[in-house]
Structures are given as structure tokens and as C-alpha cells.
N, C-alpha and C positions, 0 to 999 in steps of 0.2 A: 511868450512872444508868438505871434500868428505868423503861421505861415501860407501864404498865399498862392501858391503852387501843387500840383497836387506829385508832379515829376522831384521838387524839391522835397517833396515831406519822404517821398519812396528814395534818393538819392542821400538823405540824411540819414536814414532809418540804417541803410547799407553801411552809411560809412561808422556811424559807431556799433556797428558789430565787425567792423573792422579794427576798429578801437581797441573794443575787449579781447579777440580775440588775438591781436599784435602783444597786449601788454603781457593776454594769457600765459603765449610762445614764448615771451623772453623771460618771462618768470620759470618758466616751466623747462627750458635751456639752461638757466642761468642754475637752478639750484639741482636739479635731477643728473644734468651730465657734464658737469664742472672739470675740467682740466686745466691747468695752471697754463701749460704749455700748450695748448694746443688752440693757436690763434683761431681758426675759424670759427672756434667757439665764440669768441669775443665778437665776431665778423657777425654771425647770423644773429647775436642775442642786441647789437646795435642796429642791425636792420629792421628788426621788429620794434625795438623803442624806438627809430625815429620815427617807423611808421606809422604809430597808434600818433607823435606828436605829428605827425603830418595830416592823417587824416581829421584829429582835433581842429588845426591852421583851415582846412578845407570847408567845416562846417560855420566857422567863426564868421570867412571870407562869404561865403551863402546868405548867413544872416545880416551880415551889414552890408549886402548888394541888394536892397529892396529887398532882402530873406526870397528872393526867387533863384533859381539857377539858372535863371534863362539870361538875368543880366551879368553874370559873369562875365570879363572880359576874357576872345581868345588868346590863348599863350600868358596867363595870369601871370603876373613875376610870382607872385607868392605862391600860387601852387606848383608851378613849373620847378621852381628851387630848391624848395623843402623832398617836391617831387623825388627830382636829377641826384641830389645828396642822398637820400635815402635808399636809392638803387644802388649805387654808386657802392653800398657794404655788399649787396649782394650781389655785383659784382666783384666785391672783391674775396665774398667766400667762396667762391665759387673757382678763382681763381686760383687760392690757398688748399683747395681739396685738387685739383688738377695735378698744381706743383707746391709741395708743401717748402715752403722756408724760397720761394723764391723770387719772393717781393722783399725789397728791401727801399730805404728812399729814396734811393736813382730810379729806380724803377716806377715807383709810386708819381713820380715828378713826370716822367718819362710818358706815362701811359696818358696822365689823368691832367696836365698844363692847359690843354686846350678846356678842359670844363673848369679849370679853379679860372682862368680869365674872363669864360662868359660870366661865371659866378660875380666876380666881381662887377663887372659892367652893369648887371641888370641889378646890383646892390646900391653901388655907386647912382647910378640912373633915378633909383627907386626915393634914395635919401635926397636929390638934387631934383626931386620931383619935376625928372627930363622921361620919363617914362612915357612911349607912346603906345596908346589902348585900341584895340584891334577890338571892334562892336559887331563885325559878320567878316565873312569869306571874302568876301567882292574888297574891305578893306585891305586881303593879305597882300593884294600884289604890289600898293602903294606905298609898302614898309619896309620893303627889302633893303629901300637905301638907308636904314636905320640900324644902327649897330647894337641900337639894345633891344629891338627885335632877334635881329640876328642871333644876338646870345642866345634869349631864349628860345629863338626856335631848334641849335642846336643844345642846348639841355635839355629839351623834349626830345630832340630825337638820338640823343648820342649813347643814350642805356641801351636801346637796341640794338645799335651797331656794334657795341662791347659786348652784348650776350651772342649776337652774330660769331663775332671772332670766336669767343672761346668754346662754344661750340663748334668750329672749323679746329681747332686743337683738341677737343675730346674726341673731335672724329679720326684725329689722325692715331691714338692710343697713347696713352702715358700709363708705365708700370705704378706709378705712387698714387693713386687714387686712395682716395680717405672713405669713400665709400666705394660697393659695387656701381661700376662702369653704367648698367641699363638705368640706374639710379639716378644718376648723372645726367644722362641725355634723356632721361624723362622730366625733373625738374628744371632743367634748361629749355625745355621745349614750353613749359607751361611758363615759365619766367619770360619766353618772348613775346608768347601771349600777353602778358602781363605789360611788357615795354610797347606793342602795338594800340594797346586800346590806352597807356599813361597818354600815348602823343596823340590818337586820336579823341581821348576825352579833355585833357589841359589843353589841346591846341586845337581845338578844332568846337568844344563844346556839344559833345553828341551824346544826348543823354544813355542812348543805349550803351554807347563803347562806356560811360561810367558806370553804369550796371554791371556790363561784363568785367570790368577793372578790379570789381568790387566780387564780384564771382568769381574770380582768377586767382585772385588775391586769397580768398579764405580755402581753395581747392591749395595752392601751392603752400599754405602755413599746414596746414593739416600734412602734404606730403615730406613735410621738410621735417615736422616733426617726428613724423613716424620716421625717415633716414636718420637721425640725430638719435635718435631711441633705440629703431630695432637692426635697421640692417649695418649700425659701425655698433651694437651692443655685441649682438647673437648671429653667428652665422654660419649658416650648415655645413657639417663636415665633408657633404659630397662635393660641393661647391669646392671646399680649401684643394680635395683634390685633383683639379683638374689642373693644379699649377704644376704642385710639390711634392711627392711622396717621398720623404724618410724609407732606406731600408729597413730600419727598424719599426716598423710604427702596431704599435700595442692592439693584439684585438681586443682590447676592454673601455678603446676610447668613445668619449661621451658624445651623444647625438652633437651635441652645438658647443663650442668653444669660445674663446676667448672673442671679443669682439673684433679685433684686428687681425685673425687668423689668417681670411684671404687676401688682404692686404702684407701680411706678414710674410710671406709664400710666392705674392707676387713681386715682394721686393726684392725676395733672394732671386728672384730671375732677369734680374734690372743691375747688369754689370759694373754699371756706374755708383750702385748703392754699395754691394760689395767688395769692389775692390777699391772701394775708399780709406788711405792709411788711419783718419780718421775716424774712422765709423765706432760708435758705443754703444750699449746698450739704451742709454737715456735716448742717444739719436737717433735710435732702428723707434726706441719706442714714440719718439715725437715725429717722428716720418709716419709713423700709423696708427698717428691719432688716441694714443693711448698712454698708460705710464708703466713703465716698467716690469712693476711684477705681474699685469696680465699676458704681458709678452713674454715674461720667464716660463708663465703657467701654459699657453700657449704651444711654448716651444717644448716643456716637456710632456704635453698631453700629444704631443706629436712624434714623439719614440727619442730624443734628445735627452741629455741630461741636465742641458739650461740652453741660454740664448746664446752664451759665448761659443760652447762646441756645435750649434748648430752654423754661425756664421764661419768656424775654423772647416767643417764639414763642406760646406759652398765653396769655399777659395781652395781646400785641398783637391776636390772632386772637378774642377779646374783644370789645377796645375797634371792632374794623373791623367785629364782627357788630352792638355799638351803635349806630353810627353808620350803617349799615347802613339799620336799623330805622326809627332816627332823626338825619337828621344836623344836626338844631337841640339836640341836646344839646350840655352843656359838653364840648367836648375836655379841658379841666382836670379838672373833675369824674371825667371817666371815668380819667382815669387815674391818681389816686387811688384809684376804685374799684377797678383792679383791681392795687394793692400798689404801686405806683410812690409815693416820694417825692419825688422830682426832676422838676421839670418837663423842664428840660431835658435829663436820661438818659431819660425816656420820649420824649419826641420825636425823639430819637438813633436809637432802638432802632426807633422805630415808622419811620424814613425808612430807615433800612437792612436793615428787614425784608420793607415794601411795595414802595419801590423812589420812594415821592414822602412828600414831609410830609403832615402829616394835613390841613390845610386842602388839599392840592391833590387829597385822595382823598374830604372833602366835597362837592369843587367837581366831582370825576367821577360821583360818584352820585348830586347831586341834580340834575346839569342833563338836563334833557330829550334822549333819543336824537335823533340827526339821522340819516336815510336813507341811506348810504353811507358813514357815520362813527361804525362802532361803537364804541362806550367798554368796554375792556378792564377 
């Protein structure tokens, strides 16, 4: 088939190396760093298979407009949609590295109502062939009293305003990050890139913003895969300690550790992870993107003897900084506070961890020093 454009043949050329590359990524996700549990996985490896079917929809849509891209109409229902939906995962992994486990279907209903109804309008419209086509700029301002305009002019623009937000929430810190932090707000920053030039190439037809869209696109799969690979695989041990240092920690441990070390280290500083009654080994290790015995391996290349005594080591080191402060608090109390149900597994933990029970570590810090008899 001819194509008669020379802007069309460089704008097709881009979008199936968008193609290969989208299908590349979720192949390359899907079988290289497979965790059962660990949704975001499922989140980015959907976003790149919609997006290779998306940009496929885009080329089809090209050739049966006169094969130009000039007669594309603005704000296409069909590219707008396939668009809007296909952000919509990377929005949502992006969300699940932020706060892991805390999407749930209130939430998902809660957030996203307003795009599942344009969705439907501009479906509804499209199949009742009520759809009104927008041929230049000077048409947009005649269409606003149209509701399936309206849709899609907010499904073009509503991925940007949700990578807006959740970028106002990486900026404010979350300890549960699935990767490093500079990670994060550098893929969100090229992903808004990416949501500027979606609204100015589907809604406006600017050949350049589709080029950039297209150049955005294959810089952010290249960075997501290297995040997905190197920095939740391998991460440097000077890095893990700026969180956490173990008194005990080995001088024989290894340049680079477990892939969720600093993630691992930033949990136990995240009070609400730890003094969860709750809390298990499978859920420390699905909070950090991992499964279990690299977080075993983790915690003991970090002077621990597994994951359990390092989590009893956090909630004890605790409860001895409360009492500490003050030793007329409830020993009971506190250690409830800090995720213990068991009185007596908490007093177990806390004698084999100090090396005396807790009333004998009250009775060493509230009694007055003697001259010659220091209290250790």
C-alpha cells in the first residue's frame, strides 16, 4: 500500500519500533523477573502489551485515513482510548511501587470512575455512529457542548493529571518504595513527558509532539527496564547503609546484595510496617518486591541470623529506646505497641536479645550510677 505522505511514512516507521520494542519489554518482564506476588510486575508487563496493540490500532487508523496522517481526525476516539487505557497500567504501576498492596477495588473505582464513563460515552457514541469529528483547531471550540467530545478530550488529558498527582506524593516520601526513590521521580518525570506530547499528538495532531511521543516512549521502556532489572535486582551495600546498620554486621559482606536490601532497611524504618501484629515474612517480602528467601539471604548477609530476629531486633530496640526515655511506662503497653501479641513471645525475644528481662533493664536505667560501678 502507497503511502502518500512523507510525515506519514517517518510517523509509521517510529510507531512500529514502538511496536517491537513494547512487545520486546514485556517479554523480556514477563519471563526474566517473574514474581508471583508482586503485582506491579503484572502492571508494567500490561502496559507494554497494550502498547505495542495500541500503536498497531494507530498505524491501521493512518492507513484507512487516505494512508496520510494529516487526515486524522483531532481527539480520534480510537486513538484517544486505546491511548487513555494503556497509561492508565502505568499509572497504576507506578502507584503500586509508591504504596504497595494499596490499591484495592474501592480504590481502583474511587480513583479511575471518571475515565471508565468517558470510556464508555466515546464507545457508546462510536458504535451509534453519534461521534463528532474535529478536522482543525478553529473546530475545537464548537464542540465543547458535545459530551463525547468532552470524553475524549478528558481521556487525553486525565493520564497527565494522575502522573501529576503521584508525583506530588513521591515528592512528599513514602518509606515502601519498590525501587530507589531518584528512580522514581526520574521515570515519572519522562512519563509526563510522555502524557504531554499523548494530548498534544491524539488531540491536537502535531506531527512533531508524535515524533517526541515516539522518542519518549522508547527512552522511558529502556529506563524502566533497566529499574525492573538492575536497580530492584542489585544494590549497593553503601546505599543499604545510609538507612540501617545491624550491630553486628560481618566484615566479609558482599559488594551488592539481595535486590531489596535498601528497600528492606527502609522498611524497618517505616513504624507502621513494623509494629504491624500482622507482619510475616512472605509480607516484608511482598512489600519489597521480592520472595522470601532473597529477603532471608539479605537479612543474613546483614549480621542477623534470618528475617524473623531481624524484625524481633527493630520492635525490641523500640521498646529499650521507651523505656529508655521513660521507664515508668507499661512494659505491657509497649509491647503491644510495637506488634507483639504475646506477652510472653515478647519478653522471650526481649531477654534473648538484651541479654536480661525487661524489668532487670528498668531496674539498670533507672537506678542512680555509683562511683566505681558503672551500669552497662
Amino acid at each position: 500500500m502507497e503511502i502518500t505522505n512523507l510525515t506519514s511514512v517517518m510517523h509509521i516507521a517510529a510507531t512500529w519500533a514502538h511496536v517491537f520494542l513494547s512487545l520486546a519489554a514485556a517479554i523480556l518482564l514477563f519471563i526474566k523477573h517473574h514474581m508471583p506476588k508482586d503485582r506491579s510486575q503484572w502492571y508494567i508487563v500490561t502496559f507494554f502489551s497494550l502498547s505495542s496493540l495500541a500503536a498497531i490500532i494507530e498505524v491501521l487508523v493512518i492507513l484507512t485515513t487516505q494512508r496520510t496522517l494529516d487526515n486524522v481526525h483531532l481527539f480520534d476516539g480510537r486513538l484517544v482510548l486505546t491511548g487513555a487505557i494503556t497509561l492508565s497500567f502505568l499509572i497504576i504501576y507506578y502507584l503500586d511501587l509508591l504504596r504497595p498492596e494499596w490499591l484495592n477495588l474501592k480504590r481502583y473505582l474511587a480513583l479511575f470512575t471518571p475515565g471508565i464513563i468517558a470510556i464508555v460515552i466515546v464507545v457508546v457514541s462510536y458504535i451509534l455512529g453519534q461521534t463528532k469529528h474535529i478536522h482543525s483547531v478553529s473546530d475545537i471550540h464548537t464542540a465543547w457542548g458535545n459530551i463525547d467530545f468532552l470524553a475524549r478530550f478528558v481521556l487525553s488529558i486525565s493520564p497527565l493529571l494522575y502522573i501529576f498527582w503521584i508525583m506530588s506524593l513521591c515528592m512528599r516520601g513514602h518509606a515502601g518504595y519498590k525501587c530507589p526513590r531518584i528512580m522514581m521521580r526520574g521515570t515519572m518525570l519522562i512519563s509526563a513527558a510522555l502524557c504531554i506530547t499523548f494530548f498534544l499528538s491524539r488531540g491536537f495532531n502535531f506531527f512533531v509532539a508524535y515524533m517526541l511521543h515516539e522518542a519518549i516512549f522508547m527512552a522511558l521502556g529502556v529506563l524502566l527496564i533497566y529499574v525492573e532489572h538492575y536497580e530492584r535486582l542489585h544494590i549497593p551495600l553503601e546505599k543499604v547503609l545510609r538507612y540501617y546498620v545491624p550491630k553486628s554486621l560481618p566484615k566479609t559482606t558482599d559488594v551488592t546484595i539481595s535486590q531489596v536490601a535498601e528497600r528492606l532497611q527502609a522498611l524497618l524504618e517505616d513504624s507502621s510496617v513494623w509494629k504491624d501484629p500482622d507482619l510475616t515474612g512472605d509480607k516484608l517480602a511482598q512489600l519489597a518486591a521480592t520472595n522470601r528467601t532473597y529477603v532471608q539471604q539479605a537479612a543474613k548477609e546483614l549480621g542477623f541470623a534470618g528475617l524473623v530476629e531481624m524484625i524481633h531486633h527493630r520492635r525490641i530496640d523500640y521498646v529499650c529506646q521507651q523505656l529508655r526515655q521513660d521507664p515508668s511506662t507499661s512494659i505491657q503497653d509497649l509491647f503491644f505497641e510495637a506488634g507483639y501479641r504475646s506477652r510472653t513471645t515478647a519478653w522471650r525475644h526481649f531477654s534473648d536479645i538484651v541479654g536480661f528481662t525487661p524489668t532487670e533493664f528498668v531496674e539498670r536505667n533507672s537506678t542512680p550510677k555509683k562511683q566505681g560501678n558503672p551500669i552497662r
